[in-house]
ZALUMBA-534089 format. One record per residue (C-alpha): residue number from 1; z, y, x; residue in three letters. Coordinates in steps of 0.25 Angstrom, whole numbers. Layout:
  seq     zz     yy     xx  type
  NUM      Z      Y      X   ALA
...
END
This chain:
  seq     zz     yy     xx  type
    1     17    130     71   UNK
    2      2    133     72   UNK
    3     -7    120     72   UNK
    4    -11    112     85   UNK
    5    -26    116     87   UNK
    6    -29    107     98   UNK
    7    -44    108     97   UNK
    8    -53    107    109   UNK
    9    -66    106    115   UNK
   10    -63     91    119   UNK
   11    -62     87    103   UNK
   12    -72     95     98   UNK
   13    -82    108    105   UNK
   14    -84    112     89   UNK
   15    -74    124     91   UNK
   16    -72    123     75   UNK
   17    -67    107     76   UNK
   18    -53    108     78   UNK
   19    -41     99     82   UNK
   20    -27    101     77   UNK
   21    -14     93     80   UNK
   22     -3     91     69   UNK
   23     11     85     72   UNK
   24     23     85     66   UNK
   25     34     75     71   UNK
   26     26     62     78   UNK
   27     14     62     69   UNK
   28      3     69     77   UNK
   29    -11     74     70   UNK
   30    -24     78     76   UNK
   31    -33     85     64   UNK
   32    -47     90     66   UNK
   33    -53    101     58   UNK
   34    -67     92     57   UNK
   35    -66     83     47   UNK
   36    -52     86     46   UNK
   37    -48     74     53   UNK
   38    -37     69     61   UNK
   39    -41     65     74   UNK
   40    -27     59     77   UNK
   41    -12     54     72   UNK
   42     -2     51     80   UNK
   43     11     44     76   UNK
   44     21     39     84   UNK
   45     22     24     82   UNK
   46     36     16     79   UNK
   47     39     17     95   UNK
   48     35     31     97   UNK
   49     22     28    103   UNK
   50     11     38     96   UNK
   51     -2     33     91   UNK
   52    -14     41     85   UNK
   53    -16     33     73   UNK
   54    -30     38     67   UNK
   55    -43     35     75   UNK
   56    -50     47     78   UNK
   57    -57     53     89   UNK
   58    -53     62    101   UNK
   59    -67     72     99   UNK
   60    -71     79     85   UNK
   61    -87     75     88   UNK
   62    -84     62     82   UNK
   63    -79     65     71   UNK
   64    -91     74     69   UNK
   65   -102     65     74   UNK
   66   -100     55     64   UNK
   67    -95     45     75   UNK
   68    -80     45     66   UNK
   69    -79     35     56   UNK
   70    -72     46     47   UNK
   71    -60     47     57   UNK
   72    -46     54     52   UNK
   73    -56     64     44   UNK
   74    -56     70     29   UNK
   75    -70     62     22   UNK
   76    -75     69      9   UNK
   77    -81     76      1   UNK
   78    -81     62     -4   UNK
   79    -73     51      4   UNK
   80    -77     36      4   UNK
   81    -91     32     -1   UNK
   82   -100     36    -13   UNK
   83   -109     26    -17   UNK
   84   -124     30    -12   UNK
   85   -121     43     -7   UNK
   86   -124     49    -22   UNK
   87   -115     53    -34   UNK
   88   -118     60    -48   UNK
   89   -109     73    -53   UNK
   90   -112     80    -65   UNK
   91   -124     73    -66   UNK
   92   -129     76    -53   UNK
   93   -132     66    -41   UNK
   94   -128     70    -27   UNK
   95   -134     62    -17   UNK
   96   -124     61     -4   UNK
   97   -125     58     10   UNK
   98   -126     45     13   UNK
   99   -118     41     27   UNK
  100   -111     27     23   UNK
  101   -123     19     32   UNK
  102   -127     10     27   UNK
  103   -119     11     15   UNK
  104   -127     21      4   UNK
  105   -114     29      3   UNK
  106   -108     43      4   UNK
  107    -96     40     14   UNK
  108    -86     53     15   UNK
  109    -94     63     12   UNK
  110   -105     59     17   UNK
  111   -113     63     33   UNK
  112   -105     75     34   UNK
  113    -91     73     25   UNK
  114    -80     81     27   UNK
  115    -75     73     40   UNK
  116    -85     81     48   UNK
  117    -83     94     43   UNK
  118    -74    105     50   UNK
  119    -64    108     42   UNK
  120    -58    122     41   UNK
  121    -43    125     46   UNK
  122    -37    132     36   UNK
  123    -23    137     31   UNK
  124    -13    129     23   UNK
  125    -14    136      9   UNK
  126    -29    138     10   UNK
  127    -35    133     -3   UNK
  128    -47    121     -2   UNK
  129    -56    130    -11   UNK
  130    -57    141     -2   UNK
  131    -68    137      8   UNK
  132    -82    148     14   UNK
  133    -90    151      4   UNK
  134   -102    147     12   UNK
  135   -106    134     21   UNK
  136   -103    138     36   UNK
  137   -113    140     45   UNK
  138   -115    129     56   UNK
  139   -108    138     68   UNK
  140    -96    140     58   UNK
  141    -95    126     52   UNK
  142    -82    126     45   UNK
  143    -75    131     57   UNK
  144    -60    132     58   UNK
  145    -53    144     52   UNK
  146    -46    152     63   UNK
  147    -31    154     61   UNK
  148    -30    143     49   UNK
  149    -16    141     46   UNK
  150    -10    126     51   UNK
  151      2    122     58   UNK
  152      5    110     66   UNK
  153      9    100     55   UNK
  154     -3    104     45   UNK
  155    -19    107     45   UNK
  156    -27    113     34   UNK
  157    -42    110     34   UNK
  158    -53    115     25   UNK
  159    -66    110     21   UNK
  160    -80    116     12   UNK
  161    -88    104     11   UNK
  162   -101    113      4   UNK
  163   -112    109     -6   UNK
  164   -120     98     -5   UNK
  165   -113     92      7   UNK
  166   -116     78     10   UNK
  167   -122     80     -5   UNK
  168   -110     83    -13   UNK
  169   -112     94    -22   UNK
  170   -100    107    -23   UNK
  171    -91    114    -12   UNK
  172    -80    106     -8   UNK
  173    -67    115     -2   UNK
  174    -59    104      6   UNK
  175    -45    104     12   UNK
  176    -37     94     20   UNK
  177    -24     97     24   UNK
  178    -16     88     37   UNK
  179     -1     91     34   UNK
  180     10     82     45   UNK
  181     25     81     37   UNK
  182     37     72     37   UNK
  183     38     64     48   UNK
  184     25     57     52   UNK
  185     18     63     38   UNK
  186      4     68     37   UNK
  187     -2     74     24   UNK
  188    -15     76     22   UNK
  189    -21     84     10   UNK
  190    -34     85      5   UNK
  191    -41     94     -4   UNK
  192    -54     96    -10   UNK
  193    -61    108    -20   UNK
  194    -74    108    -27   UNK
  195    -79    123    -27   UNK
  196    -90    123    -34   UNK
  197    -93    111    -42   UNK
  198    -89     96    -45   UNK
  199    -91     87    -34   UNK
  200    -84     74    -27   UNK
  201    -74     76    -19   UNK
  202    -64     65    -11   UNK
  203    -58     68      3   UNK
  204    -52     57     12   UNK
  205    -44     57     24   UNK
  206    -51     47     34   UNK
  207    -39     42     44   UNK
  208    -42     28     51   UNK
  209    -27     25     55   UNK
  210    -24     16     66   UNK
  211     -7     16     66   UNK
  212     -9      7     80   UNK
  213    -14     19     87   UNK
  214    -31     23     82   UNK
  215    -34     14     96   UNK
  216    -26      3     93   UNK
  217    -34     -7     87   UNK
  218    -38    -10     74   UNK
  219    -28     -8     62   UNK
  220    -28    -23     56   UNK
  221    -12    -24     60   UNK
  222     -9    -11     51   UNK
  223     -1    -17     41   UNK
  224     -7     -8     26   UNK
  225      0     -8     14   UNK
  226    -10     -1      3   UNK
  227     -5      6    -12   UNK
  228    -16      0    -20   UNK
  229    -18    -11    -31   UNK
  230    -33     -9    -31   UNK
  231    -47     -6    -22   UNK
  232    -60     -4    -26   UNK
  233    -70    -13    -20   UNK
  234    -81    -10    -12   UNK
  235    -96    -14    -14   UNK
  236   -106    -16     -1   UNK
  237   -107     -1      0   UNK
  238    -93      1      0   UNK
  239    -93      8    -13   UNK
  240    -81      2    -24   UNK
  241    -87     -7    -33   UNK
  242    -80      0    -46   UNK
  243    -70    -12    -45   UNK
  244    -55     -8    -43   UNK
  245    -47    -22    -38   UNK
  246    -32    -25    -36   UNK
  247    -30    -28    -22   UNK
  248    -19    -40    -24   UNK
  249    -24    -52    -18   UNK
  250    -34    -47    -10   UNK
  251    -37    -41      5   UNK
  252    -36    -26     -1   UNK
  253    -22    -29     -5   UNK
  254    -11    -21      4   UNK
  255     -3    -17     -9   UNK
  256      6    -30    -10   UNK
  257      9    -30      3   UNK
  258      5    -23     17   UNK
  259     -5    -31     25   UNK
  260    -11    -30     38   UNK
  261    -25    -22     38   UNK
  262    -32    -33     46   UNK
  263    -25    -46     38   UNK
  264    -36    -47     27   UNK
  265    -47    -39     33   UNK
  266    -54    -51     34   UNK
  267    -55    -52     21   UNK
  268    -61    -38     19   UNK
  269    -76    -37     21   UNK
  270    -79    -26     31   UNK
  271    -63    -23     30   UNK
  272    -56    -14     22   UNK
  273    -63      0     15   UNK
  274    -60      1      2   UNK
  275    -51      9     -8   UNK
  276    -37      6    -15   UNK
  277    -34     12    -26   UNK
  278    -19     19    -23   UNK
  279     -8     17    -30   UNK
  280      0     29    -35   UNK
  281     14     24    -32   UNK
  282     19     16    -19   UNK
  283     16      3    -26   UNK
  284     22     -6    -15   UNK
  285     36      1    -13   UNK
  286     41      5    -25   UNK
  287     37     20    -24   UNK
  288     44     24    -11   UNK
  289     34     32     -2   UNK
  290     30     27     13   UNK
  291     26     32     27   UNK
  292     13     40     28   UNK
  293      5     45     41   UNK
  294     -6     53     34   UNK
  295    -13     57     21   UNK
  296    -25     58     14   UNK
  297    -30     65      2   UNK
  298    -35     64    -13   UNK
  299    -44     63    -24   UNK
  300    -59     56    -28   UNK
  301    -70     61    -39   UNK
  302    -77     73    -42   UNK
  303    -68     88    -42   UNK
  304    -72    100    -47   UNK
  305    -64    113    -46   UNK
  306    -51    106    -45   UNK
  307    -53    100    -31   UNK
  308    -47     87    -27   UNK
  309    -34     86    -19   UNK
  310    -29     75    -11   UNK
  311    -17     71     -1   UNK
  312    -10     62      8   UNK
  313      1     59     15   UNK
  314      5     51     26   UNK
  315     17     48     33   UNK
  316     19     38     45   UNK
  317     32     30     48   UNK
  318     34     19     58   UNK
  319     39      6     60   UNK
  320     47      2     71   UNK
  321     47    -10     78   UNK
  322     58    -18     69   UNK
  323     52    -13     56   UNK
  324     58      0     56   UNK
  325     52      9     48   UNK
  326     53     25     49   UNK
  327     46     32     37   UNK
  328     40     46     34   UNK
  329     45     55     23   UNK
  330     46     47     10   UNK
  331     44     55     -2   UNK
  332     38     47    -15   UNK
  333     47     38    -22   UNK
  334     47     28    -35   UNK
  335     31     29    -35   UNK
  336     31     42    -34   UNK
  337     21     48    -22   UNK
  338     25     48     -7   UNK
  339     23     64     -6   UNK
  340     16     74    -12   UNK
  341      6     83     -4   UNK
  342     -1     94    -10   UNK
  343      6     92    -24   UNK
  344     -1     78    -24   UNK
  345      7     65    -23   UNK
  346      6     55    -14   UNK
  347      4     40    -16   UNK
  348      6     30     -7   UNK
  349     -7     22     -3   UNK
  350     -4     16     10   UNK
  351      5     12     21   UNK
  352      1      6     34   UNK
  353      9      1     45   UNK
  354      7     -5     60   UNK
  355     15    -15     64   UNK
  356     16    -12     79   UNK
  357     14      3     81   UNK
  358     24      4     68   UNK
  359     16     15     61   UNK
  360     17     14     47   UNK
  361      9     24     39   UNK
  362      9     28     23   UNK
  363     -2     34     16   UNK
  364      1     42      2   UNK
  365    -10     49     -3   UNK
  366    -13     55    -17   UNK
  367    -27     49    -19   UNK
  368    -30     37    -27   UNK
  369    -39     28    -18   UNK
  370    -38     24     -3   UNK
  371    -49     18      5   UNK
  372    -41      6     16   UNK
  373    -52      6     27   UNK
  374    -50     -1     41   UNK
  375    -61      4     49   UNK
  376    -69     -6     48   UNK
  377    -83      2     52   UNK
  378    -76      4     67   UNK
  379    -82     -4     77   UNK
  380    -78      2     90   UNK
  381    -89     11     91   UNK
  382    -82     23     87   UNK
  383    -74     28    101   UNK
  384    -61     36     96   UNK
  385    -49     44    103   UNK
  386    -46     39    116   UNK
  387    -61     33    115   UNK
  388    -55     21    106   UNK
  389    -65     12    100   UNK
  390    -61      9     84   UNK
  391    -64     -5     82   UNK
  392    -65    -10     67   UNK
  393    -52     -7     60   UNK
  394    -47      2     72   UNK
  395    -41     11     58   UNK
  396    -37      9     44   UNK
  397    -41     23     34   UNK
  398    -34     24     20   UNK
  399    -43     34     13   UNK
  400    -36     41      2   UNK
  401    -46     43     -8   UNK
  402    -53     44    -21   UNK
  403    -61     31    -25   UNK
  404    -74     27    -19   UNK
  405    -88     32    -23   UNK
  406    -79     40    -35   UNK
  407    -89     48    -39   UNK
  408    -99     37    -42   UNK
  409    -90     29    -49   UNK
  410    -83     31    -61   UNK
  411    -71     22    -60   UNK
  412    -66     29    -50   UNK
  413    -70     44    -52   UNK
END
């Protein structure tokens, strides 16, 4: 079945932004060529009832403008922060872009990251290294490829981030893929190529969930339970000290058992942004995999010629009113990962669950860090779909990821 292009002047007048629809079964996906983001996810809740659960925006000039908080959209070259917008390779120093006001930081690649690129559309088996050989001009900026191969449970995106972007030195050949399986199953796969030299490469996906509905309220009744023993603290600047410490009788503790996201905030400066260090097994149910609604990608560091390659899955289930649970496919067992995507296997990192709606989401990912944030920078200035206002902790992320400020710190490169 050819893919659900629904683009239109009303979301965007660029003729080369574009809007596709994914479903399979009851999971619903809205995908956008720029920033390869997804714009909207709807689920149908424990009664039936759908709810889009991912804050976004009705219009692309948003997400263009610099109005979205990183919304649903793939962040790199480098995803998170970089301490002082600067780091040394091969005994060079590359100076960044610094946009983490009023933080001295690189934060997701910097002004213009890959979040608000146009993507290309391209076809299933076309490789990540394949790319123009040339920046485009401005009236040709990476518009879409006519008659690229999707159907209407998959979407293929490509990127070239060039030289000297946002400072990074090297050609970068992305790729995201948007795959919906199983029942309630999406899979996202990320990949990234260095073509000419080393450089830092580590691509997140940027999701704030909402499993009330994305106008619902804040998320401090989502009840998390999170794979990891460990984070990495934080200094003013939000960079990880070099410290990496156990969660257990602490606030950043949601491995023992699940806890409400708001029931220890208080104890959080600011609320929660920082990184867990994943577990590799499914540490709190003896290795049997759980439910998942999305996915997310790979690795941190420096590649060269060998790339970097990462993915996700996520499957959603729901709970019904007495307790009930329905499950998506269920494929890891013993410790073993919950799928494999892309010849990669998949750890579990996360399951979240809201106890009204009965939405209960599972995140398996094959990278080793995940970034817990609870939107806590919203303040009801940013107007969304349905001209919503996202208070602070109106969505949750979990940002699979390599560590923090890697490239400028050697305990974690």
């Amino acid at each position: 079945m050819a893919a659900v292009d629904i683009s239109s002047p009303a979301f965007s007048s660029d003729p080369a932004v574009r809007l596709f629809k994914l479903q399979r079964g009851g999971l619903t996906a809205m995908i956008t060529n720029l920033g390869a983001t997804v714009t909207s996810l709807t689920v149908p809740d424990a009664r039936g009832q759908l709810r889009d659960v991912v804050l976004g925006f009705d219009t692309a000039r948003p997400y263009q403008d610099g109005t979205s908080p990183y919304f649903g959209c793939v962040v790199g070259r480098v995803a998170n922060r970089i301490a002082g917008a600067q780091f040394d390779l091969d005994g060079q120093v590359h100076h960044l872009t610094a946009n983490d006001d009023p933080r001295p930081n690189t934060l997701h690649g910097g002004k213009v990251g890959f979040d608000k690129r146009i993507w290309r559309v391209v076809g299933k088996d076309e490789g990540s290294d394949a790319g123009p050989a040339a920046p485009p001009s401005a009236s040709a900026s990476a518009a879409a490829e006519e008659g690229a191969a999707c159907n209407g449970t998959e979407l293929h995106l490509a990127l070239t981030s060039w030289d000297g972007e946002e400072g990074f030195p090297g050609r970068v050949e992305a790729r995201v893929s948007y795959r919906l399986v199983g029942d309630g199953e999406m899979v996202i796969v990320m990949a990234a190529h260095a073509v000419d030299r080393d450089t830092p490469v580590s691509m997140a996906h940027h999701m704030y969930w909402n499993l009330g509905g994305h106008a619902s309220g804040t998320v401090h009744d989502h009840v998390v339970r999170i794979n990891a023993s460990h984070y990495t603290p934080i200094n003013a600047n939000h960079i990880p000290t070099g410290e990496i410490l156990p969660v257990a009788g602490s606030p950043f503790d949601f491995l023992s058992k699940e806890f409400p996201i708001g029931a220890r905030m208080g104890e959080v400066a600011g609320g929660y942004d920082h990184n867990y260090v994943l577990h590799r097994t499914d540490a709190w149910s003896g290795g049997k995999a759980a439910e998942v609604l999305g996915g997310e990608k790979g690795e941190d560091g420096v590649t060269g010629e060998e790339g970097v390659k990462g993915a996700e899955g996520v499957t959603s289930g729901m709970e019904g009113p007495e307790g009930g649970r329905k499950e998506a496919d269920e494929t890891g067992k013993d410790g073993e990962a919950a799928a494999v995507v892309a010849g990669e296997k998949l750890f579990l990192a996360a399951r979240v669950r809201h106890p009204e709606t009965g939405i209960l989401m599972t995140l398996s990912t094959n990278a080793p860090a995940m970034q817990f944030y609870t939107g806590n920078f919203l303040d009801g200035s940013v107007k969304g779909k349905g001209d919503t206002a996202y208070q602070q902790h109106a969505g949750f992320c979990l940002e699979t990821q390599g560590f923090p400020n890697a490239v400028r710190s050697l305990y974690l490169g």
